[in-house]
Steps between C-alpha positions, in 0.01 A plus 500: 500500500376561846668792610405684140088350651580624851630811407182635268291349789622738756620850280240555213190493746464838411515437074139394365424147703148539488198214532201557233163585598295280296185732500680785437539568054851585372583865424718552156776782474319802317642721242546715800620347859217587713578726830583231830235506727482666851562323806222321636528639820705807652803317682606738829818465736327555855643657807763238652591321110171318458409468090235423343538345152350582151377296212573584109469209283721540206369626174608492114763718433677496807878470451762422792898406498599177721842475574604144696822375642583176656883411698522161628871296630556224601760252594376093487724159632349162411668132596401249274326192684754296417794733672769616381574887467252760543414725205473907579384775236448863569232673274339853512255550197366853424164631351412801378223669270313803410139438307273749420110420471194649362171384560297417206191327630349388841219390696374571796792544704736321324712564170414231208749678275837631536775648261809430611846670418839366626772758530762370683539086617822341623569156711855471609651176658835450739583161518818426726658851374372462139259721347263416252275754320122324350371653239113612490302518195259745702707852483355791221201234441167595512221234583128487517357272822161376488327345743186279352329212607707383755816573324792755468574550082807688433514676150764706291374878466425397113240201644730188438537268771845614752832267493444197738787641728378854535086388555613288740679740692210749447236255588710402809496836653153612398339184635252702662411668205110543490434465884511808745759587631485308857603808655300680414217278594596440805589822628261576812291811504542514855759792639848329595707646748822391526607191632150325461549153292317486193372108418333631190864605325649148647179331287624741203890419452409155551252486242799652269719235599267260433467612157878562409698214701241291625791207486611751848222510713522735782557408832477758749416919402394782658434892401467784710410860420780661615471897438424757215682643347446806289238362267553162555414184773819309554497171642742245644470141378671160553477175355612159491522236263567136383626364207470153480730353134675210530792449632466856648243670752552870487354736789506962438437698826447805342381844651430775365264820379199562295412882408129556383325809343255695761269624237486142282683238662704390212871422650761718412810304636574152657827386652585183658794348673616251667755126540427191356611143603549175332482170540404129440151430393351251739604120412818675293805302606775713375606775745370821372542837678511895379428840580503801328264863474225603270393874432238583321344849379271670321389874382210591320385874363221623306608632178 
């Protein structure tokens, strides 16, 4: 479903999406978790809010809780081709989970295997005043991810091979599993001071998007560094995007914020907000029109 795709593409930047570095040889969990490495560089908050960034790839052991929510409503009218009476429907669908990871193996920069906990997952849907609970297979699971050749294996913690539903899900929102984390590529050495746009982050989130719900490509976005704040960079983002599915084209405007680590740059928190509108795909003859709001969040902590 595309707003489960679109939802992981914007809030879990921060989990273990991460591109593999070919030359680099995988590192296996010892007996012992080895101590995380230092910061590449000292990061510093200069005189008037200008920051400088650090690097810390991640490294076996390292364990962090990811808590996600997504809110979206919205109320859709379509008249049939034909005529006759037009249809409404209000909806408002709720997301919301807690996951907690530890890295197993990785590579370079990126993390080529994950163990993944679920301890908390529910999806709630209103339909015209009705509300329907979905079960998840996911919550008090544990799952090994492996990313291998090309490809994202999902496996029980006793080896066997994870329920279709559940890998899928897993596999959906650890598609970057085994690639760096784009934001962590991307994020300029350079000192920002506030207000200065930053292309590289733009090239970053769409590279996620890409990955995650390439089906919504994005058309407009721009990040600024907008302050510090304590021991963190906080910037302001927007986006737009199209969905083209027959019989419906479905555009976000979304702003929002994106809260990075001084010392590592590994994101701590990522909100966005914003309307949607719907309406007839092109050559669609039924009349199709809706609006509605998505919110979308996400919190991440080093355990």
């Amino acid at each position: 479903m595309h707003r489960i795709a679109l939802a992981f593409a914007l809030v879990a930047v921060a989990a273990c999406d991460q591109r593999s570095s070919p030359p680099a040889p995988a590192r296996t969990a010892p007996p012992v978790p080895a101590p995380a490495p230092a910061a590449a560089a000292a990061p510093a908050a200069a005189p008037g809010g200008a920051a400088t960034f650090g690097h810390r790839a991640p490294a076996v052991g390292d364990r962090a809780e990811e808590k996600t929510a997504m809110v979206m409503t919205m109320t859709m009218g379509v008249t049939p081709a034909e005529g006759g009476a037009a249809q409404e429907q209000a909806m408002e669908l709720r997301e919301d989970e807690t996951r907690l990871e530890e890295v197993l193996a990785t590579s370079g920069d990126a993390v080529t295997r994950l163990k993944v906990t679920y301890a908390a997952r529910t999806e709630t849907t209103k339909e015209d005043g009705k509300e329907t609970a979905r079960p998840s297979p996911l919550p008090g699971k544990t799952f090994v991810v492996e990313a291998r050749d090309g490809r994202i294996t999902v496996t029980t913690e006793a080896g066997k091979p994870a329920p279709v539903a559940a890998a899928r899900h897993v596999q959906e929102s650890l598609a970057l599993l085994g690639k760096p984390d784009p934001i962590l590529t991307h994020m300029p050495r350079r000192p920002l001071v506030p207000g200065a746009p930053v292309p590289e982050l733009v090239a970053a989130i769409k590279e996620e998007i890409a990955a995650k719900a390439k089906e919504m490509p994005v058309e407009r976005a721009t990040v600024t560094f907008a302050r510090v704040a304590g021991d963190e960079g906080v910037f302001e983002i927007t986006l737009e995007l199209v969905k083209l599915e027959k019989p419906t084209r479905l555009a976000l405007s979304l702003a929002g914020e994106l809260r990075v680590k001084l010392a590592t740059s590994a994101i701590t928190a990522f909100t966005l907000k914003g309307p949607l509108q719907v309406a007839a795909a092109p050559g669609e003859k039924a009349k199709i029109t809706g609006s509605g709001r998505i919110e979308l969040q996400t919190a991440r902590r080093p355990l």
